[in-house]
LOMAR-211837 format. One line per 8 residues: for each residue z, x, y of C-alpha. Coordinates in nm, 2 decimals. Layout:
Z/X/Y | ...
END
This chain:
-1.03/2.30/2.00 | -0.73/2.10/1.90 | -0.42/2.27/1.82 | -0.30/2.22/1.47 | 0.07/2.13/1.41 | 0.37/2.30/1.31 | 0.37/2.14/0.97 | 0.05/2.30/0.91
0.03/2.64/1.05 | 0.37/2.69/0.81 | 0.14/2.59/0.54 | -0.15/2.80/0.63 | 0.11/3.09/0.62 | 0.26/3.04/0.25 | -0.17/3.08/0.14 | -0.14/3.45/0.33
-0.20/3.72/0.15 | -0.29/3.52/-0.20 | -0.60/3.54/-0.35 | -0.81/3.33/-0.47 | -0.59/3.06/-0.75 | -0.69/2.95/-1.09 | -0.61/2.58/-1.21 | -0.23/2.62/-1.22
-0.17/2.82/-0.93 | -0.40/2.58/-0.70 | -0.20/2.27/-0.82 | 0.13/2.42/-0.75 | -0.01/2.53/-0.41 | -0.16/2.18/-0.30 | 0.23/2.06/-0.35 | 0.35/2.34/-0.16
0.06/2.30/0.17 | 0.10/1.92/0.19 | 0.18/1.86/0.51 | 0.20/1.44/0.57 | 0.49/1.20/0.50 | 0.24/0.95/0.36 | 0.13/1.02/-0.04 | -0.17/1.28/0.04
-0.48/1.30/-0.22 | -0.58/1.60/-0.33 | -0.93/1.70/-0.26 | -1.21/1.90/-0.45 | -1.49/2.13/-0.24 | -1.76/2.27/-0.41 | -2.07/2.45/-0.26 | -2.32/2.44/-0.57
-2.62/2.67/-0.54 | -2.83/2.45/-0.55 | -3.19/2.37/-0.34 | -3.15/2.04/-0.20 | -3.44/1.97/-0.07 | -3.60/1.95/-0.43 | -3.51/1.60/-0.59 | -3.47/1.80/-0.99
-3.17/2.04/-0.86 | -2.98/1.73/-0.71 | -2.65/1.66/-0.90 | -2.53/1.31/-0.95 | -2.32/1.18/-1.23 | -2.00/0.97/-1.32 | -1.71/1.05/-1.47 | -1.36/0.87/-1.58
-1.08/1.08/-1.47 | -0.82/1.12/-1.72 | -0.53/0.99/-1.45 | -0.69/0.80/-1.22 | -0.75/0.86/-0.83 | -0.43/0.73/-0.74 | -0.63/0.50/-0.48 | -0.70/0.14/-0.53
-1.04/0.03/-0.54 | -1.15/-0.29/-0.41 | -1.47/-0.41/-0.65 | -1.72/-0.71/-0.59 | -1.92/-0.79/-0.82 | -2.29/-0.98/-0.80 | -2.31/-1.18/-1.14 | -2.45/-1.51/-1.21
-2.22/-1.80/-1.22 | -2.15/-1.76/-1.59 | -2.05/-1.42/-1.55 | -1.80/-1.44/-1.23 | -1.53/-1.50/-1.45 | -1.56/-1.16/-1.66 | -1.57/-1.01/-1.36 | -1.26/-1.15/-1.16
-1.09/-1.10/-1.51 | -1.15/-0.71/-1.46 | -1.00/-0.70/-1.18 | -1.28/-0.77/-0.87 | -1.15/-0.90/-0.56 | -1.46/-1.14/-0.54 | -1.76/-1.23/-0.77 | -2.05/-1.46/-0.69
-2.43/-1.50/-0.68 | -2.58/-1.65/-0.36 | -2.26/-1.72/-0.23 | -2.19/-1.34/-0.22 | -2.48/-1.20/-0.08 | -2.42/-1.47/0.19 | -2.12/-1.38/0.25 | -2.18/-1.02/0.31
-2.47/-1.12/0.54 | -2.22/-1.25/0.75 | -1.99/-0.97/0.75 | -1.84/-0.92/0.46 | -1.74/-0.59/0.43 | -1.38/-0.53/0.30 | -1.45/-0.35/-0.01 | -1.53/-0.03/-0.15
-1.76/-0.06/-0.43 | -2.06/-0.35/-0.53 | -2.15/-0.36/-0.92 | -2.44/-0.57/-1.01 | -2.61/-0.73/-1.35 | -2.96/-0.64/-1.37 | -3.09/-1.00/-1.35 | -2.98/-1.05/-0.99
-3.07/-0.67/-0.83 | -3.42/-0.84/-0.74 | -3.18/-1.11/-0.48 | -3.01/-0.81/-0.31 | -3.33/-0.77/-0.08 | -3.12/-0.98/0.19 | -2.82/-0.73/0.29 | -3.00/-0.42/0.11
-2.99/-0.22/0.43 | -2.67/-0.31/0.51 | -2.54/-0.21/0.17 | -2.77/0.08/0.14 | -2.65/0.20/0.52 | -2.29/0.24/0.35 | -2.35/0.35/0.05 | -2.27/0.05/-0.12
-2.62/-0.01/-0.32 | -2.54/-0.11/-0.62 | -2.72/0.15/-0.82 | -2.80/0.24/-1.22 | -2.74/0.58/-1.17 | -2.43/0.53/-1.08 | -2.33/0.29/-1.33 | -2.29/0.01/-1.11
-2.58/-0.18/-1.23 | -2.55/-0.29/-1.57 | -2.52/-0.62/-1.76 | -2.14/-0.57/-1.86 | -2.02/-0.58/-1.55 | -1.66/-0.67/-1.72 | -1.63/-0.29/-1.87 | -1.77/-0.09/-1.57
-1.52/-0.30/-1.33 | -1.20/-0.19/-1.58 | -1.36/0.17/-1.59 | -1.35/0.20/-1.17 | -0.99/0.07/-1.17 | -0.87/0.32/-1.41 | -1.06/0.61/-1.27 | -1.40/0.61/-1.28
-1.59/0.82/-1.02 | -1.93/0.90/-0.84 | -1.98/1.24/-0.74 | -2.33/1.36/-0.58 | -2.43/1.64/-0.39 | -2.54/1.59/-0.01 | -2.82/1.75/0.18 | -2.59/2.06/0.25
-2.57/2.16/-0.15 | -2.24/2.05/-0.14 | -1.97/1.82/-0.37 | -1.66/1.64/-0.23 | -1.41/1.45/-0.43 | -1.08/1.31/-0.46 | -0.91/1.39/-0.80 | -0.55/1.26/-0.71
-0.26/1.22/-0.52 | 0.03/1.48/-0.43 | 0.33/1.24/-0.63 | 0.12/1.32/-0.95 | 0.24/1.55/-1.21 | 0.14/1.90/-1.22 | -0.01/1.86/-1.57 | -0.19/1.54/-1.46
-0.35/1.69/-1.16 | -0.50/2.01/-1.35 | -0.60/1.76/-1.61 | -0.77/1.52/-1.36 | -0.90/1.87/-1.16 | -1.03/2.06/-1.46 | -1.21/1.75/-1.60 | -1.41/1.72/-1.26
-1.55/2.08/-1.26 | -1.61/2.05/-1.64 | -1.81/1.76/-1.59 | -2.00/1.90/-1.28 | -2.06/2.25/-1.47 | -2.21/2.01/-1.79 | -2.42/1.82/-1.51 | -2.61/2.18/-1.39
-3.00/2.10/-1.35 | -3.25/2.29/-1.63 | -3.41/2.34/-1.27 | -3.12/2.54/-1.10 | -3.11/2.94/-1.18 | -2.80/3.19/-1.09 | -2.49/3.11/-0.96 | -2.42/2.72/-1.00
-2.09/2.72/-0.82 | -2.10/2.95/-0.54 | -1.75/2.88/-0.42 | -1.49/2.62/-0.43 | -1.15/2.47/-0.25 | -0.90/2.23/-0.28 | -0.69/2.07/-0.03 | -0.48/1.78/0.06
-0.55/1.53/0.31 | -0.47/1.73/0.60 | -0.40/2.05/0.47 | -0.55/2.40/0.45 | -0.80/2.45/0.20 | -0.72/2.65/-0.13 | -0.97/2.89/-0.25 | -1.02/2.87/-0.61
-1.13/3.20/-0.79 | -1.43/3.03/-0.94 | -1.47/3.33/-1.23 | -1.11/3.24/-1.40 | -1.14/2.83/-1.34 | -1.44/2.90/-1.57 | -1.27/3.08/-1.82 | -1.01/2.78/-1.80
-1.22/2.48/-1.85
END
């Protein structure tokens, strides 16, 4: 097992002896753990109890974080012709019809999210498994597939995110970076939970969240004291 660094084990120690944090404490303490020179993000964990092998207790939503991500998004967009404008106008890195789809059949693969207009979905056929391989589908649940493509573009840039659970039950998110603000982090961080809490299944019974942490990129994970972040939201 690798050894972890110096950097690190002195943050794992400043977390011994505390129990469980609320919103404040937790955002203070991801300043306090991060241990890399670059900008860390900040990281949500949540293990939802949840059965996810039935398709009704699967949780999967979007949501437009107050403060953004902190991370720049690179957008494509699939539009026809008369729409590539609209979409290069909000921001995507590239826009096209055929020429797009080509494109990506070739190799294309420098970017992080594909939104789509209904009208062309039914074109995607070509490079669907290589989209759908990395999670890249455009998809209406997620709110990539609509016929404003203009609006959802904008909305991604300024914070807009997918969260789902996988097959283990579980969430994971990034809700910002270490150089933000206290206040905007327990802003960005309470609006995620809020919005996964709101997004419960009728199906699911008991205990939704089981248990929850937060961490930055490469640091220890913070346990959050899931019973007082309730009372806080």
């Amino acid at each position: 097992m690798a050894k972890h660094g110096k950097k690190y084990r002195k943050a794992v120690e400043l977390l011994e002896g505390k129990e469980a944090a609320g919103l404040d404490e937790a955002v203070q303490l991801l300043k306090e753990t991060a241990t890399t020179k670059f900008d860390a993000t900040c990281e949500i964990h949540m293990r939802l109890g949840i059965d996810p092998t039935h398709a009704d207790q699967l949780v999967r939503n979007t949501i437009v974080l107050p403060n953004g991500t902190g991370k720049k998004v690179r957008v494509i967009a699939f539009v026809p012709d008369d729409k590539s404008k609209e979409a290069l106008d909000a921001g995507a890195i590239k826009a096209g019809h055929e020429d797009l789809i080509e494109e990506i059949s070739k190799g294309f693969m420098d970017f992080d999210i594909a939104v789509a207009t209904p009208d062309v979905m039914k074109d995607l056929g070509k490079i669907a498994k290589t989209l759908g391989t990395k999670g890249l589908m455009p998809n209406p649940k997620a709110g990539t597939v609509t016929p404003t493509p203009g609006k959802a573009i904008k909305e991604i840039a300024g914070g807009r995110v997918e969260y789902r659970t996988d097959k283990q039950g579980q969430i994971h998110q990034i809700f910002g970076k270490v150089s933000f603000g206290d206040a905007e982090l327990r802003e960005n961080l309470r609006t995620f939970i809020k919005a996964v809490v709101d997004a419960k299944p009728s199906a699911v019974k008991g205990t939704f969240i089981k248990n929850a942490t937060v961490a930055t990129s490469m640091g220890p994970g913070i346990k959050l004291d899931v019973n007082k972040v309730m009372g806080e939201l």
